[in-house]
LUMNU-72763 format. One record per residue: x, y, z of N, C-alpha, C in turn; residue number from 1; residue in one letter. Coordinates in pm, whole numbers, plus 50000, padded with zeros to 5 digits. Layout:
N
<site><n_east>X</n_east><n_north>Y</n_north><n_up>Z</n_up><ca_east>X</ca_east><ca_north>Y</ca_north><ca_up>Z</ca_up><c_east>X</c_east><c_north>Y</c_north><c_up>Z</c_up><resi>NUM</resi><resn>a</resn></site>
...
***
This chain:
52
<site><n_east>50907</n_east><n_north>49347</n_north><n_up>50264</n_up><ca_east>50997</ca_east><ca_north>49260</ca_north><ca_up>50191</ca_up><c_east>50979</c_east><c_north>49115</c_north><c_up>50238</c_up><resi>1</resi><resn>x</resn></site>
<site><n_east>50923</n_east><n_north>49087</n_north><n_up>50398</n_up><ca_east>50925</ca_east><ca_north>48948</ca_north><ca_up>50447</ca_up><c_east>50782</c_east><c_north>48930</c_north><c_up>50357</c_up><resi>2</resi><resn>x</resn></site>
<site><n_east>50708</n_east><n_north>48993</n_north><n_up>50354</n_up><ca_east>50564</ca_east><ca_north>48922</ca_north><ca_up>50303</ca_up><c_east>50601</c_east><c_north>48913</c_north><c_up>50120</c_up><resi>3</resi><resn>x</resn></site>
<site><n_east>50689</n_east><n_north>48973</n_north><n_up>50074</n_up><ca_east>50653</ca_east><ca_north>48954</ca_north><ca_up>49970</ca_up><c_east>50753</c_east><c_north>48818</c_north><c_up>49894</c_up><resi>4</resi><resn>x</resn></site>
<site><n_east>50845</n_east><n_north>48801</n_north><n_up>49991</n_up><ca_east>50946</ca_east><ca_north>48674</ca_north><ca_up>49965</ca_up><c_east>50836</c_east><c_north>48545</c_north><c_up>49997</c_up><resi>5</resi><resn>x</resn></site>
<site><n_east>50816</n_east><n_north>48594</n_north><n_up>50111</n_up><ca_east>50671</ca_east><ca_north>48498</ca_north><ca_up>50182</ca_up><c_east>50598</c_east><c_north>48432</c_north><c_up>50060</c_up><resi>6</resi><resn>x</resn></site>
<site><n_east>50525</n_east><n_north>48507</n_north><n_up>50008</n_up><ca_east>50408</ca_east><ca_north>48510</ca_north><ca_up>49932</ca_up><c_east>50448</c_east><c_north>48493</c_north><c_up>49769</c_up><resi>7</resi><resn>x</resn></site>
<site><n_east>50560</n_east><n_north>48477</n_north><n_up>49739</n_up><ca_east>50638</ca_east><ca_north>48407</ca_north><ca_up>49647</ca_up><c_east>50693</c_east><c_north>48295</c_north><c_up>49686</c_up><resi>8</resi><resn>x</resn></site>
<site><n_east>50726</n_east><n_north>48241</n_north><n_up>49760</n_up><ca_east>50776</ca_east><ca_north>48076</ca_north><ca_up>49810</ca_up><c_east>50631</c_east><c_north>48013</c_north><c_up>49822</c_up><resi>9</resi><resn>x</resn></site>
<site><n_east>50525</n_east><n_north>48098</n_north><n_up>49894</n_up><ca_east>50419</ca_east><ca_north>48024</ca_north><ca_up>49882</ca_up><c_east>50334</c_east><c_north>47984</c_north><c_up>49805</c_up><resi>10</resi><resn>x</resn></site>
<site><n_east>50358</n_east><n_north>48043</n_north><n_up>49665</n_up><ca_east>50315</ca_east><ca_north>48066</ca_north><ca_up>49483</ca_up><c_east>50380</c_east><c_north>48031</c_north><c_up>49423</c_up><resi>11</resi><resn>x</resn></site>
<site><n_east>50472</n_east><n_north>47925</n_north><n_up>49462</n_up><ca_east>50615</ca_east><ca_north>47900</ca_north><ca_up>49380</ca_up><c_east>50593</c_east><c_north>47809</c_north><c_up>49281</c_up><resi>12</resi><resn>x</resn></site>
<site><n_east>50460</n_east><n_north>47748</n_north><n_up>49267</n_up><ca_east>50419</ca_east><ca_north>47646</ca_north><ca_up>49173</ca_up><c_east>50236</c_east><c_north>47704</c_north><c_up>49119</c_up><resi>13</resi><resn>x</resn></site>
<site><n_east>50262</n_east><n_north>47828</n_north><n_up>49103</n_up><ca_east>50108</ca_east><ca_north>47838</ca_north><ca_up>49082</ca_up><c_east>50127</c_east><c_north>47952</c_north><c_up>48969</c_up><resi>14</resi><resn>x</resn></site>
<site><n_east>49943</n_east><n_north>47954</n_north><n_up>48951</n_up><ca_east>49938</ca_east><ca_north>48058</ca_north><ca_up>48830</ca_up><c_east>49943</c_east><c_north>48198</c_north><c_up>48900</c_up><resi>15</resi><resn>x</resn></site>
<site><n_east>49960</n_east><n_north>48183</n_north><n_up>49037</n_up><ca_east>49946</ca_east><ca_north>48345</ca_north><ca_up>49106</ca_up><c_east>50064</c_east><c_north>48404</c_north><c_up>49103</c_up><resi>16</resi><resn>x</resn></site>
<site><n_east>50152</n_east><n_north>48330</n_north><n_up>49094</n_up><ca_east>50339</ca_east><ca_north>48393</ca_north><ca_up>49122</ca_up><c_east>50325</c_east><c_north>48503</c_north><c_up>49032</c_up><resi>17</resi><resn>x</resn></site>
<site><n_east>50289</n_east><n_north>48530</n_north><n_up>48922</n_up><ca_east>50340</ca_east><ca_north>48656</ca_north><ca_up>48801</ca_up><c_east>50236</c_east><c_north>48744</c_north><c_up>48916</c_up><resi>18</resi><resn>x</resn></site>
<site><n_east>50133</n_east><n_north>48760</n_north><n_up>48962</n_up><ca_east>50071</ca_east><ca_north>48841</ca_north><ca_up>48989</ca_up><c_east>50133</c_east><c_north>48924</c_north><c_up>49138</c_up><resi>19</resi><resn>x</resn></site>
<site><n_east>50241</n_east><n_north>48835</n_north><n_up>49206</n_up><ca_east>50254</ca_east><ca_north>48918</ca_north><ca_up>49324</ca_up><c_east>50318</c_east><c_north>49060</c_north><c_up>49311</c_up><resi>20</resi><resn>x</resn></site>
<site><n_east>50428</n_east><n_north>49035</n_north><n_up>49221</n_up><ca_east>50502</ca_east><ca_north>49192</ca_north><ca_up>49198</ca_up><c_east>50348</c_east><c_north>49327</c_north><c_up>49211</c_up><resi>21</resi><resn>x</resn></site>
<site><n_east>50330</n_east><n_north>49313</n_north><n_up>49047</n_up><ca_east>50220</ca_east><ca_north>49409</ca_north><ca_up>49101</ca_up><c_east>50120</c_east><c_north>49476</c_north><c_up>49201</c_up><resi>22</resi><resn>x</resn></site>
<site><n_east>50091</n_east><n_north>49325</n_north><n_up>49258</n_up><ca_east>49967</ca_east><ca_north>49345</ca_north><ca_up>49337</ca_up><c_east>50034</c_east><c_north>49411</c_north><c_up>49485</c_up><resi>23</resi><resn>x</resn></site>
<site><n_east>50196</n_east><n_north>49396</n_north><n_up>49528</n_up><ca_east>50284</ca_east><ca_north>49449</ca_north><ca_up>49631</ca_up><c_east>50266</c_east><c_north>49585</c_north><c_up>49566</c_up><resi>24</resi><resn>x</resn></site>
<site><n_east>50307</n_east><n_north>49598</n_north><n_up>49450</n_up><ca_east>50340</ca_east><ca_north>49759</ca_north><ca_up>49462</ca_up><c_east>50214</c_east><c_north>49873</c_north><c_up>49465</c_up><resi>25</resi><resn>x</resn></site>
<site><n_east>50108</n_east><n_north>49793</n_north><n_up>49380</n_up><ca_east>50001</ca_east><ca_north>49862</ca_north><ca_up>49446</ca_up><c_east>49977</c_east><c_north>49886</c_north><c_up>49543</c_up><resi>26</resi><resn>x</resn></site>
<site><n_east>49988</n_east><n_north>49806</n_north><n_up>49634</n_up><ca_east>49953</ca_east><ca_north>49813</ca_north><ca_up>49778</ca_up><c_east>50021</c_east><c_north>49876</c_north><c_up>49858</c_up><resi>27</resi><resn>x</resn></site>
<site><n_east>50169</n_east><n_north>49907</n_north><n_up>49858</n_up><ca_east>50229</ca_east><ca_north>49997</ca_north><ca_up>49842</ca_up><c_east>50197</c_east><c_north>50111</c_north><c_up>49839</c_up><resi>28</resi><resn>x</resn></site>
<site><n_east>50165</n_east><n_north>50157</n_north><n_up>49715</n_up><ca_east>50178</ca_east><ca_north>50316</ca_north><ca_up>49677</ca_up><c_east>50024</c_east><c_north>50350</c_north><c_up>49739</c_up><resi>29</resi><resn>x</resn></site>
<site><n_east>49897</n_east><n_north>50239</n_north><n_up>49735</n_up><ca_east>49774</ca_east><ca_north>50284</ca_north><ca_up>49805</ca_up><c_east>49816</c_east><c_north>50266</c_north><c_up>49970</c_up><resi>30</resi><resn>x</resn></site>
<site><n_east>49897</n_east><n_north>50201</n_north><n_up>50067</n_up><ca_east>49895</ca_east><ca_north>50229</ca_north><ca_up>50155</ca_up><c_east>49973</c_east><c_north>50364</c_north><c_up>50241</c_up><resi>31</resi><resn>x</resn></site>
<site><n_east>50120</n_east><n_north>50403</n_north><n_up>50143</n_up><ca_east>50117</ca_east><ca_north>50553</ca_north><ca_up>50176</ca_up><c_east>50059</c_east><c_north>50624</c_north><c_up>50135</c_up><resi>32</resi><resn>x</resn></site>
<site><n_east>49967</n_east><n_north>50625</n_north><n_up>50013</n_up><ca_east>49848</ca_east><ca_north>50761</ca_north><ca_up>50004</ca_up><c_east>49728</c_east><c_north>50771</c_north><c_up>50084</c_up><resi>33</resi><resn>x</resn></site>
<site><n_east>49718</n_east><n_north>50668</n_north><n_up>50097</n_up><ca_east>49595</ca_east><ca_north>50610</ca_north><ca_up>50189</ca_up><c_east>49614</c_east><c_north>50685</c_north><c_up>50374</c_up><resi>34</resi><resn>x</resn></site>
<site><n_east>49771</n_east><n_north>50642</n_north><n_up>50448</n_up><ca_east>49782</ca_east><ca_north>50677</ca_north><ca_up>50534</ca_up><c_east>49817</c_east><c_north>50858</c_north><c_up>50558</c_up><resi>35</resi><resn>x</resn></site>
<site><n_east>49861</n_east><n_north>50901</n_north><n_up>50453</n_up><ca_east>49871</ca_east><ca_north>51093</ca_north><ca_up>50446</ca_up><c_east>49757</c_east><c_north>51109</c_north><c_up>50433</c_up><resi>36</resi><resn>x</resn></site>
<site><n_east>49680</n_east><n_north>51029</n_north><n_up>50309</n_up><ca_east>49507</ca_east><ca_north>51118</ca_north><ca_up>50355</ca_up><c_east>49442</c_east><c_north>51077</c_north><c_up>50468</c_up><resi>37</resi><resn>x</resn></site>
<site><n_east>49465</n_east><n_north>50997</n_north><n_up>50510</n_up><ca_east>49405</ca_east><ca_north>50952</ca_north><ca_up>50669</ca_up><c_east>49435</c_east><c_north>51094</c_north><c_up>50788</c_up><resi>38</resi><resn>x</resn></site>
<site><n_east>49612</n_east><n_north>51117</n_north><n_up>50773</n_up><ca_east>49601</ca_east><ca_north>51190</ca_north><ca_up>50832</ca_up><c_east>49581</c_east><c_north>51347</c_north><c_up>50817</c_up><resi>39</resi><resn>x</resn></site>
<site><n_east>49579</n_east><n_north>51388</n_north><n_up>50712</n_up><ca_east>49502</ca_east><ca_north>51486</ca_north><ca_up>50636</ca_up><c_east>49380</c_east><c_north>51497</c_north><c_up>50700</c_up><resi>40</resi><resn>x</resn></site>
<site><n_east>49349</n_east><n_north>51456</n_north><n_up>50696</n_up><ca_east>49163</ca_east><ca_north>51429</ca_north><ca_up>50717</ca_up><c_east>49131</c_east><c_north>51393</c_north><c_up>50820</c_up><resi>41</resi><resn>x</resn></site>
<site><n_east>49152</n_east><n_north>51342</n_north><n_up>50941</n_up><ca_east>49123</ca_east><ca_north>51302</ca_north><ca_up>51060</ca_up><c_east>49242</c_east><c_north>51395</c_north><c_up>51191</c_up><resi>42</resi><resn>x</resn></site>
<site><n_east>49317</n_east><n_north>51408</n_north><n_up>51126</n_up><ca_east>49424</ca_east><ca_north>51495</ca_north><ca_up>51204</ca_up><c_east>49449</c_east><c_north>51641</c_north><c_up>51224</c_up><resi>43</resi><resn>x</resn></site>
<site><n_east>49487</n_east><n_north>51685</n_north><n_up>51103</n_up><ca_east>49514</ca_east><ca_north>51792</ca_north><ca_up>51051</ca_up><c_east>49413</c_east><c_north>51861</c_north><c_up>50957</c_up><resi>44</resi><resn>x</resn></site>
<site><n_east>49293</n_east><n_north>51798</n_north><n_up>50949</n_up><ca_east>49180</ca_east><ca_north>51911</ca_north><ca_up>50912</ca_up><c_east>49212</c_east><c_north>52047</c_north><c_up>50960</c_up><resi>45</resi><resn>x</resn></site>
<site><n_east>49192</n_east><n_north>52079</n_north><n_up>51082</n_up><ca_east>49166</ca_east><ca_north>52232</ca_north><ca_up>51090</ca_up><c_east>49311</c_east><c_north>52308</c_north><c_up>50975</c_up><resi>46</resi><resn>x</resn></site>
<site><n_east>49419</n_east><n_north>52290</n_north><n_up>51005</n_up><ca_east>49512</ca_east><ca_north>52348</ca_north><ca_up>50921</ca_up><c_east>49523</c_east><c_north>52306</c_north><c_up>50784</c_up><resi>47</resi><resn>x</resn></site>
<site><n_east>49482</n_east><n_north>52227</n_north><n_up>50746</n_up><ca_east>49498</ca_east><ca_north>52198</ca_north><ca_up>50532</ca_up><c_east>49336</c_east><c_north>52288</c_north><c_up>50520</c_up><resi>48</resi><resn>x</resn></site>
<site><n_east>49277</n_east><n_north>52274</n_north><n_up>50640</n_up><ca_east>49143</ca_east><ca_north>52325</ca_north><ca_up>50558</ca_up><c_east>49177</c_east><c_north>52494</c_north><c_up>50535</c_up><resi>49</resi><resn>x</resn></site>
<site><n_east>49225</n_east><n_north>52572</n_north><n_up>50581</n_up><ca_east>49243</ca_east><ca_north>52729</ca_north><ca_up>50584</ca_up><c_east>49366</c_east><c_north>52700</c_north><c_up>50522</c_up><resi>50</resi><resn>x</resn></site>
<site><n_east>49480</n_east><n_north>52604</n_north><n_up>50497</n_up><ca_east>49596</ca_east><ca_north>52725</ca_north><ca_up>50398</ca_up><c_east>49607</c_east><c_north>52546</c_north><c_up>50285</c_up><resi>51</resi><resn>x</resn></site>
<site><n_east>49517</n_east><n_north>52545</n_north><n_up>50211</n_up><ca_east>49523</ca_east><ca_north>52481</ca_north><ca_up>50078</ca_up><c_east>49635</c_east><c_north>52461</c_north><c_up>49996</c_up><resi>52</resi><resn>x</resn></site>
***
């Protein structure tokens, strides 16, 4: 929430301001899928691999 108030005060006169909403929530939803398959896959291999 601080980076994204951030990063709107700092776009507050530009053509980038419409673009922050989105580009937060993407980043967002790819950084918790991103971090479960991280640990999927580097962690917990042996058990997701035998019960699917």
């Amino acid at each position: 929430m601080l980076s994204l108030g951030l990063a709107r005060y700092l776009a507050r006169d530009t053509i980038y301001r419409e673009h922050i909403h989105p580009f937060t929530l993407t980043a967002v939803i790819s950084a918790i899928f991103g971090a479960r398959l991280w640990e999927v896959l580097f962690f917990q291999w042996s058990y997701y691999s035998t019960h699917l």
